[in-house]
C-alpha positions as CSV (number, residue, x, y, z in Angstrom):
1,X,-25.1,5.2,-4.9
2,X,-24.3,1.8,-4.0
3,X,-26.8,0.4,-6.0
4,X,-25.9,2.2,-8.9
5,X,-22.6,1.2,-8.6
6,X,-23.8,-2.4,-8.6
7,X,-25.5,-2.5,-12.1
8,X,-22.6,-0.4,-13.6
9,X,-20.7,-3.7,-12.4
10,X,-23.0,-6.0,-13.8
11,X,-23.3,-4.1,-16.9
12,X,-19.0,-4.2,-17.1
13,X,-19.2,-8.4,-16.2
14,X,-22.0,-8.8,-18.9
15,X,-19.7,-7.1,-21.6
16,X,-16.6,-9.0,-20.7
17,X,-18.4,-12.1,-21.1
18,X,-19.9,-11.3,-24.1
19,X,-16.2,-10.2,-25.8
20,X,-14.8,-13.2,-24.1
21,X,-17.0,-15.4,-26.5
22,X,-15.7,-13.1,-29.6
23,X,-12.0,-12.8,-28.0
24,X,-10.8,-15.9,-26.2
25,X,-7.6,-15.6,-24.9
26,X,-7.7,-11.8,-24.4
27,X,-6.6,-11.3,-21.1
28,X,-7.8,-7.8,-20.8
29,X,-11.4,-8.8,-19.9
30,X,-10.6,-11.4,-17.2
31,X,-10.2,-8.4,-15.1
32,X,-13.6,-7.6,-15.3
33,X,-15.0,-11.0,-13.9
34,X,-16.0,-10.1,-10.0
35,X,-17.5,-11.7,-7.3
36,X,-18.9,-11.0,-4.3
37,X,-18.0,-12.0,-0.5
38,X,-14.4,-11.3,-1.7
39,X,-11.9,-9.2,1.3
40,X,-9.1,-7.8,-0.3
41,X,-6.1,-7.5,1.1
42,X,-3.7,-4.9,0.8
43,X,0.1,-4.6,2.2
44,X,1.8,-2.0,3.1
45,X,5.5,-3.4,3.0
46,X,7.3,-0.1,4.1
47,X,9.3,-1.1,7.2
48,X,12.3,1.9,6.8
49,X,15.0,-1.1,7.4
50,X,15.0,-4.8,6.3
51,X,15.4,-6.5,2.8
52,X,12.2,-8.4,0.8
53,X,11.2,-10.1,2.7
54,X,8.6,-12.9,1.2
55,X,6.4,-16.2,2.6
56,X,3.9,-18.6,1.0
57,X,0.6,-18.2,2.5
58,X,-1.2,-21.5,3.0
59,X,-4.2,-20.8,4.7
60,X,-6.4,-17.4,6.0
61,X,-9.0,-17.1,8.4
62,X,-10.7,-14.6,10.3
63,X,-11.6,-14.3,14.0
64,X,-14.9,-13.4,14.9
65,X,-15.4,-11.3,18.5
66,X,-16.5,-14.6,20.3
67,X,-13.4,-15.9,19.6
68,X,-14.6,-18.6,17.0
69,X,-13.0,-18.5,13.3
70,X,-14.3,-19.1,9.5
71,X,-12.9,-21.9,7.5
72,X,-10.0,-21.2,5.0
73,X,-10.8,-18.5,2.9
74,X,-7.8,-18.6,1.0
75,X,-8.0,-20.2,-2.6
76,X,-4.7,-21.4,-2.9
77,X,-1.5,-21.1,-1.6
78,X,0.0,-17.8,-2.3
79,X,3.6,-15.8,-2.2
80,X,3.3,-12.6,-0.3
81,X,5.7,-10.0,-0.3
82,X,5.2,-9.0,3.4
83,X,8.5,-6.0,3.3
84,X,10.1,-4.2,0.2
85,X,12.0,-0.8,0.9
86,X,10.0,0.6,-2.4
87,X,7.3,0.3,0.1
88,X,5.4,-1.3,-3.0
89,X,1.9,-2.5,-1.9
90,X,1.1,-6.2,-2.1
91,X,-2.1,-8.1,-2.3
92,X,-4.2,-11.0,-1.3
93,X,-7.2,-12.1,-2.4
94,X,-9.6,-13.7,0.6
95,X,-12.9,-15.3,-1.4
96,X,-16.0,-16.5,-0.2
97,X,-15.9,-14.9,3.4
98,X,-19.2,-15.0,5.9
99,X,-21.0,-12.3,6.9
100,X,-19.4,-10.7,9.9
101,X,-17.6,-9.1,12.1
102,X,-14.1,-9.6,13.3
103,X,-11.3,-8.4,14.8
104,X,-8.3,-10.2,13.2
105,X,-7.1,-11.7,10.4
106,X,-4.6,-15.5,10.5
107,X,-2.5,-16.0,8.2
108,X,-1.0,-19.6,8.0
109,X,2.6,-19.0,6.7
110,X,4.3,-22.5,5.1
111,X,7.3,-23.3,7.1
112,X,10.2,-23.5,5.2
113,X,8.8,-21.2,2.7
114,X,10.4,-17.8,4.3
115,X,13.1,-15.8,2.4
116,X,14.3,-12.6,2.7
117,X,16.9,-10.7,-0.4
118,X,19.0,-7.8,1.4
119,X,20.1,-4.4,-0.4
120,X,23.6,-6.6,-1.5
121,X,21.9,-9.1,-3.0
122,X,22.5,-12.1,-0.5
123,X,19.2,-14.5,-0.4
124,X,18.8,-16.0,3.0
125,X,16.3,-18.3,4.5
126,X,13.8,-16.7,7.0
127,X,11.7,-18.3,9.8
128,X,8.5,-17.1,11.4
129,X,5.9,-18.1,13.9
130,X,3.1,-20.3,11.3
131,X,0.2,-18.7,12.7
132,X,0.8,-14.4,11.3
133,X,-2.3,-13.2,13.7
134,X,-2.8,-9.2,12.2
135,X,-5.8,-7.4,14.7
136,X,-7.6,-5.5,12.7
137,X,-8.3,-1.6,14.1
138,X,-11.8,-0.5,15.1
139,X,-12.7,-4.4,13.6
140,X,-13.6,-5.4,10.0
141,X,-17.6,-5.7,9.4
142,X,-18.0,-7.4,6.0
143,X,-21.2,-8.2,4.5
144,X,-20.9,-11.2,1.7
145,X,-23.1,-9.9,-0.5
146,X,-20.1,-7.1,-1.3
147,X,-16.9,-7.1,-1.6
148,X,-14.8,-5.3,1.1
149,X,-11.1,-3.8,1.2
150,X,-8.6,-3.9,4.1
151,X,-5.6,-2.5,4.2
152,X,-2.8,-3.5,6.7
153,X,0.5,-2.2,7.7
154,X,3.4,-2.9,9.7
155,X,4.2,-0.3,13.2
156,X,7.5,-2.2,14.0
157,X,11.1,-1.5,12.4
158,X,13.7,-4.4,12.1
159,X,11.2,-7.1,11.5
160,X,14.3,-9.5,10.3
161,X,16.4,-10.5,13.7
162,X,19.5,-13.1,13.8
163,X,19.2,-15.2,16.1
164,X,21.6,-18.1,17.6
165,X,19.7,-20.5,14.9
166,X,19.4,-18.1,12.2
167,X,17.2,-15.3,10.8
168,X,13.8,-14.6,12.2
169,X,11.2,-12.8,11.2
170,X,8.9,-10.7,14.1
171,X,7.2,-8.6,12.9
172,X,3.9,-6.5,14.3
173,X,1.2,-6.1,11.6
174,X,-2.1,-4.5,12.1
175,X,-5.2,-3.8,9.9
176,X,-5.5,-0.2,9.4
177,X,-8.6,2.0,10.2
178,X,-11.0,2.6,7.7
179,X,-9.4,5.6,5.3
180,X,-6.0,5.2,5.7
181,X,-4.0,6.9,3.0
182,X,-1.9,4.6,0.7
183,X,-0.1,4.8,-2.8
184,X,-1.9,3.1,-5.1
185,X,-0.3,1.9,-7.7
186,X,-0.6,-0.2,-11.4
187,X,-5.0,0.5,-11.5
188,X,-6.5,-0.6,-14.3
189,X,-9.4,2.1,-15.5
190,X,-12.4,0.4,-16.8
191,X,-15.1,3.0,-16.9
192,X,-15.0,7.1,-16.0
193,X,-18.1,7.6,-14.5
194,X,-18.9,11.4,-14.1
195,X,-16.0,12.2,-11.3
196,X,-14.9,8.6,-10.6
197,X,-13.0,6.2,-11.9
198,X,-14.0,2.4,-12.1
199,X,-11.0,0.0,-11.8
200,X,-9.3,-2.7,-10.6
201,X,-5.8,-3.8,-8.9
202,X,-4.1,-7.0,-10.2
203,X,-2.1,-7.0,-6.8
204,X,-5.0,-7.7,-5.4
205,X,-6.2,-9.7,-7.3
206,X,-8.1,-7.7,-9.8
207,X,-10.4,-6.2,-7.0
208,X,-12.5,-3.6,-8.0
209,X,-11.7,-0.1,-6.3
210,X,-14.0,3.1,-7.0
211,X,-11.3,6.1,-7.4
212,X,-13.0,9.0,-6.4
213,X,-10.8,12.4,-6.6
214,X,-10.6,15.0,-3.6
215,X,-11.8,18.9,-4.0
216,X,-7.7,19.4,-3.1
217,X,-6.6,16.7,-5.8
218,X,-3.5,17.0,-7.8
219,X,-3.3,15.5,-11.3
220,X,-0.8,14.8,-13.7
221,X,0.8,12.6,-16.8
222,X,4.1,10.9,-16.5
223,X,4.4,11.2,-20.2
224,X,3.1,14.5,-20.5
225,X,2.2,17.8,-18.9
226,X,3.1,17.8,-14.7
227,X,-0.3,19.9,-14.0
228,X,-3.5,18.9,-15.7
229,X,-6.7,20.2,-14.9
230,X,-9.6,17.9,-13.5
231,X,-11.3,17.8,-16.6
232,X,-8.4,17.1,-18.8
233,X,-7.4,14.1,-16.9
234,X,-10.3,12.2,-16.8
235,X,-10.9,13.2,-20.5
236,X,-7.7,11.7,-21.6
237,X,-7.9,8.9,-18.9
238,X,-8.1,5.2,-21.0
239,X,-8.3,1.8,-20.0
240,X,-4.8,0.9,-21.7
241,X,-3.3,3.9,-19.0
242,X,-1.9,2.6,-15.6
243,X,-2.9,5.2,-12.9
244,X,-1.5,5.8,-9.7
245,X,-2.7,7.3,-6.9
246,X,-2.5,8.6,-3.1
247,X,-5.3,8.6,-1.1
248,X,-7.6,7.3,1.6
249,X,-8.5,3.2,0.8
250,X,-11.9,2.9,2.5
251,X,-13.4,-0.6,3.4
252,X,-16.2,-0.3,1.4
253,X,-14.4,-0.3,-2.0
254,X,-13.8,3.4,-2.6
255,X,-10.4,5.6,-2.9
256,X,-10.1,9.2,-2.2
257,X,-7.1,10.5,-4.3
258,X,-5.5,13.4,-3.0
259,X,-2.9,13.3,-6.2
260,X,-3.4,10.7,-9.2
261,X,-0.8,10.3,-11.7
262,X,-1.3,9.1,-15.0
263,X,1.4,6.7,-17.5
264,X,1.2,4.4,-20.8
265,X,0.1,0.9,-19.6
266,X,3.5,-1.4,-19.6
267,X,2.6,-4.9,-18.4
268,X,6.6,-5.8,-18.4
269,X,8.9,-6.1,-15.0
270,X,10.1,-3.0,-12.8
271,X,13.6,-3.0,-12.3
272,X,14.6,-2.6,-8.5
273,X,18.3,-2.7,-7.8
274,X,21.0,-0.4,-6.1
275,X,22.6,2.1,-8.3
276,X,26.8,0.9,-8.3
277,X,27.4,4.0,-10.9
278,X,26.8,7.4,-12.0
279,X,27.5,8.5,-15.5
280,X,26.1,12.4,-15.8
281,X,28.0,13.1,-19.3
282,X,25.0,11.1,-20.5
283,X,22.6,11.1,-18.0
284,X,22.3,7.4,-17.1
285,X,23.3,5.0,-14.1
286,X,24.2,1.7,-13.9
287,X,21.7,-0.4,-12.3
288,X,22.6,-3.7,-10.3
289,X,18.8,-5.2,-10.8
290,X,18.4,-7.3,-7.2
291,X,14.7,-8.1,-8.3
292,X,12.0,-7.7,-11.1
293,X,8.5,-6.4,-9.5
294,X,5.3,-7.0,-12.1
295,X,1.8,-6.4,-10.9
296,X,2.4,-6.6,-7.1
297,X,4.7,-9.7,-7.5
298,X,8.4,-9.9,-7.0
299,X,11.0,-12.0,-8.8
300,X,14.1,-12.4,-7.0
301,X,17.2,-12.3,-9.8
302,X,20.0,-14.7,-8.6
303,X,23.1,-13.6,-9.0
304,X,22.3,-9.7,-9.5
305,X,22.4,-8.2,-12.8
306,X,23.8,-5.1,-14.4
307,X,22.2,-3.0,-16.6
308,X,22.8,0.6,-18.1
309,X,19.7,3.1,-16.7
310,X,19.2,6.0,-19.9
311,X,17.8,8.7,-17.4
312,X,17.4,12.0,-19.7
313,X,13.4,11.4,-19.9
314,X,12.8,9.7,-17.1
315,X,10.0,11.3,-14.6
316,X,12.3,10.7,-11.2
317,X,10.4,10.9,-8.0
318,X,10.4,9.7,-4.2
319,X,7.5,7.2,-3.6
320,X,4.4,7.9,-1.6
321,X,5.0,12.0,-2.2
322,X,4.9,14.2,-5.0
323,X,8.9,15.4,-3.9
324,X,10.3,14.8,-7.7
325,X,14.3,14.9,-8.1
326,X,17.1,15.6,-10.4
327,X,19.2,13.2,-12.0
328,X,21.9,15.4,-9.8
329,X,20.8,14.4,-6.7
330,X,21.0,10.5,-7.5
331,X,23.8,8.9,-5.0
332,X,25.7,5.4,-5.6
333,X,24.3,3.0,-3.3
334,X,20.9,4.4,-3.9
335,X,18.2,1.8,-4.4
336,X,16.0,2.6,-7.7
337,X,12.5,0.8,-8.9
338,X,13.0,1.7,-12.9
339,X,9.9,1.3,-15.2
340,X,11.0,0.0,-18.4
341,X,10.1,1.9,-22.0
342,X,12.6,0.5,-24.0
343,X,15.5,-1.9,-23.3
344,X,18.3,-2.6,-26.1
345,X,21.2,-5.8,-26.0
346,X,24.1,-4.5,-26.5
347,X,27.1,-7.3,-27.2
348,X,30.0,-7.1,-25.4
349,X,28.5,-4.4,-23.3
350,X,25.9,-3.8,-20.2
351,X,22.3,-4.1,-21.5
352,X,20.8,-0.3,-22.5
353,X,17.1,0.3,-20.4
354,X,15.5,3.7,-21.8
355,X,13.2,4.7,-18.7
356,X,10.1,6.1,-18.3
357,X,10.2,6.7,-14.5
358,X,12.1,6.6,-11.6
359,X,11.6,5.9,-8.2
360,X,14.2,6.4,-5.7
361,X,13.4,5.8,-2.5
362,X,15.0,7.2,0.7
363,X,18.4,5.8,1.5
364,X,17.3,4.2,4.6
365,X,14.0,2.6,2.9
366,X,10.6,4.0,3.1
367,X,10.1,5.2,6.2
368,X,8.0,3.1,8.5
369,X,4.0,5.0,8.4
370,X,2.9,3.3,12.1
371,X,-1.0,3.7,13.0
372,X,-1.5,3.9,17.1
373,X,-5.0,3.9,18.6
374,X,-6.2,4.1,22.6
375,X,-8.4,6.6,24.7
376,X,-7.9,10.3,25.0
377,X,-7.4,11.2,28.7
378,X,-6.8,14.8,28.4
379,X,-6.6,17.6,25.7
380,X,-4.1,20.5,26.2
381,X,-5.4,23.5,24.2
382,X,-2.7,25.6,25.1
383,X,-0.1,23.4,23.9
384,X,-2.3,21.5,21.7
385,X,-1.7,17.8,23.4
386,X,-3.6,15.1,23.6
387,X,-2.5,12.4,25.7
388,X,-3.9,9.3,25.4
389,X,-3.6,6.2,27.4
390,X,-3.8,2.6,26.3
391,X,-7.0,0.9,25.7
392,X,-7.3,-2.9,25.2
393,X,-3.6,-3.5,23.4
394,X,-0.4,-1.6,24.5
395,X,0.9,2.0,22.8
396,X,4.1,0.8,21.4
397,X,6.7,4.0,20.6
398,X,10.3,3.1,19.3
399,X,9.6,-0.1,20.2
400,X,9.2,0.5,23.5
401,X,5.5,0.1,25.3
402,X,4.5,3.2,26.8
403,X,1.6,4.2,30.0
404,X,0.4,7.4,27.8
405,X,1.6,9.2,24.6
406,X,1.2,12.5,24.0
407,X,-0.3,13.7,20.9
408,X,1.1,17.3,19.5
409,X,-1.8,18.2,17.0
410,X,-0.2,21.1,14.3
411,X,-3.2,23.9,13.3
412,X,-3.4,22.2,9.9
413,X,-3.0,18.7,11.2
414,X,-6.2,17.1,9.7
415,X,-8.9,16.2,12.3
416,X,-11.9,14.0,11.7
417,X,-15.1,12.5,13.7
418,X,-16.5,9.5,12.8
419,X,-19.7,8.3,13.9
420,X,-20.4,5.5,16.2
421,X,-22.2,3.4,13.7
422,X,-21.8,3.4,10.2
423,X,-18.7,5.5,8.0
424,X,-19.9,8.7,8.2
425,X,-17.3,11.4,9.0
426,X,-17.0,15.2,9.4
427,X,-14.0,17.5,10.4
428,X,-13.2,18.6,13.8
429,X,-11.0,21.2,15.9
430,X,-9.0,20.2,18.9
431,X,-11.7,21.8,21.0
432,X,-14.1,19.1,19.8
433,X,-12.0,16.5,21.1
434,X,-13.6,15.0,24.1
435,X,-11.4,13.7,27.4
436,X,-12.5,10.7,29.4
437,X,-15.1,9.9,26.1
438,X,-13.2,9.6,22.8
439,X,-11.3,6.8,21.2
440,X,-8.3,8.6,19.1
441,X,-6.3,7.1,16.0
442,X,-3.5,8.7,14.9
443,X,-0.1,8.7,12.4
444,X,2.7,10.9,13.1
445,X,6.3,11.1,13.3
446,X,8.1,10.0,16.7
447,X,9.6,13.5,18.3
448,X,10.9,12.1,21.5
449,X,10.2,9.7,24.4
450,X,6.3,8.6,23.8
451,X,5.7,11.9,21.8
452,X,4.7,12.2,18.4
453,X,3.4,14.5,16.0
454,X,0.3,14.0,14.1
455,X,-0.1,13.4,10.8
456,X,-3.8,12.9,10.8
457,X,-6.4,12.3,13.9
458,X,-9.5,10.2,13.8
459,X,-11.7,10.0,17.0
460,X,-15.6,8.3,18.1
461,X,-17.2,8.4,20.7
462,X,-17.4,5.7,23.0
């Protein structure tokens, strides 16, 4: 597979290079130039609370188990959006790393360079520790001869703190496990390929991700009809679409959609403001746009601007779900990411945006998705518990460090083993869930004082 994937690759490079002799300037094949050795980097910004909060990264290195470190593997200095309540992924680009295996990633943030834009529109200046050290779970084996993905996330609310001297920002960032579900959004398609979908990701820097669709998957067209079959989607599927998915983001370059989601490519700006008014006679809103969002990057609009939102054909949704709204259940104060179709001047009046889809995010942000990981001391069938205990770093609950966490695992909570060596996995019961011998990784929801609810288990066997 991996080898066939490889010359489809080539194949794709070879043809961009040839219509790059017979189209310069065409940006739509630079996309297609790849190279190997890359790690990309994707962010998860969801926090639940805090504003945008952004820093220019200088430098990036990772730390190998003996404790030494590669050189800078970062190009140039980039801006990284590190929170967003959209919850919007971000992206970095790490080229050129060795053959390896580590456990966390540095990044070097520019003092001086921190900001962060609250939900009113106030810019202030942010400071941080320089060194941003993010462990990486069950490590990150690379192999420079491919490219490999890793996504990271935050498990910490209220990363923005004042402080006698100012703003600070503290916040906990891990790299998730292998398969951690994600939104995806703003691929590229270059190439169906029987059941999967070649494309890339300019927020991370135009990295190559292999979308592959789940038995379970869900498909659909934001400009078209909500339920399409399989077969219909990848039929219609073209390399001017934007797709968007959910699903697992393996290390290895591959995606398991659980729900993809189809639109007409539009390379302009995402609005993302806070709704100050409601007009239902004609279906629209007025938008106070804090910040324009394009391809992963964020640009911060000072002061605020109003605008008038035409809703009537706009696909409205929650992020990171398929829960889809009514324009009735909009709320002032509401923040709003609007993708542009059409936008119209209007003198004298507020500037008229026809949209094509809406996302409206929980009124508290998008919540916080926290990963934890330790050893499984025991497994209550009966009440179908595990409790785990810490191994190596701390279980951290509502902030608060705890001895042991208990583990309530629902009869439909997804369960997986994975083995030892290598990214096989196969699904599990509770039953199967060895005490005293398994490492466990979960998500869930906090339910009370170091109890949570599963969302998904992984364990291995130690």
């Amino acid at each position: 597979m991996m080898k066939q994937r490889a010359m489809i690759l080539l194949s794709l490079c070879l043809s961009a290079a040839f219509a790059a002799c017979s189209r310069s300037g065409d940006g739509s094949v630079a996309s297609l130039t790849q190279t190997t050795g890359s790690v990309y980097v994707v962010v998860d910004t969801a926090t639940g609370r805090d504003g945008i909060v952004q820093f220019q990264v200088g430098a990036a290195v990772f730390k190998r188990l003996d404790g030494t470190t590669t050189g800078n593997v970062l190009a140039i200095p980039s801006v990284v959006t590190f929170t967003d309540p959209s919850g919007e992924l971000s992206g970095l680009q790490l080229k050129s790393v060795p053959t390896g295996e580590y456990d966390s990633l540095h990044l070097m943030l520019v003092p001086g360079s921190g900001t962060v834009l609250f939900a009113d529109g106030s810019r202030l200046p942010l400071t941080s520790n320089a060194d941003l050290e993010i462990p990486i779970a069950d490590r990150l084996q690379h192999d420079a001869t491919s490219n490999t993905w890793l996504a990271v996330g935050h498990n910490f609310a209220n990363t923005v703190l004042t402080t006698g001297t100012g703003l600070v920002w503290s916040p906990q960032l891990s790299g998730r496990i292998d398969g951690s579900t994600h939104e995806v959004d703003g691929l590229r398609p270059l190439l169906v390929d029987g059941d999967e979908v070649i494309t890339t990701l300019p927020t991370a820097g135009d990295g190559v991700l292999y979308v592959e669709f789940a038995p379970t998957c869900t498909f659909a067209d934001v400009d078209g009809p909500q339920g399409l079959t399989r077969a219909q989607f990848l039929r219609d599927l073209d390399r001017e679409d934007d797709l968007r998915v959910i699903g697992e983001v393996r290390r290895d370059g591959r995606c398991v959609a659980e729900h993809a989601r189809v639109s007409r490519r539009n390379d302009g700006p995402r609005l993302l403001g806070r709704i100050v008014e409601l007009r239902p006679a004609s279906t629209s809103f007025v938008l106070r746009v804090l910040a324009e969002t394009r391809r992963g990057d964020r640009r911060r609009l000072d002061p605020p601007i109003d605008v008038l939102v035409m809703a009537s054909d706009a696909l409205i949704h929650r992020p990171n779900t398929r829960e889809f709204l009514a324009f009735e259940h909009l709320l002032v104060g509401d923040l709003a990411k609007v993708k542009v179709r059409s936008r119209t001047e209007v003198p004298g009046g507020l500037t008229e945006i026809v949209a094509s889809e809406i996302e409206v995010p929980r009124r508290d942000g998008e919540p916080l998705r926290p990963e934890w990981q330790g050893q499984v001391q025991a497994v209550d069938l009966a009440t179908r518990t595990i409790v785990v205990q810490p191994r190596g770093e701390p279980i951290v609950i509502n902030g608060e460090s705890v001895p042991f966490a208990r583990v309530r695992v629902g009869i439909d909570t997804p369960m997986q083993r994975r083995e030892r060596n290598g990214p096989g996995r196969t699904a599990i019961t509770l039953e199967q869930v060895v005490a005293g011998q398994d490492r466990i990784w979960w998500r869930g929801t906090v339910t009370g004082p170091a109890t949570t609810a599963a969302t998904w288990v992984r364990v291995r066997h130690e």
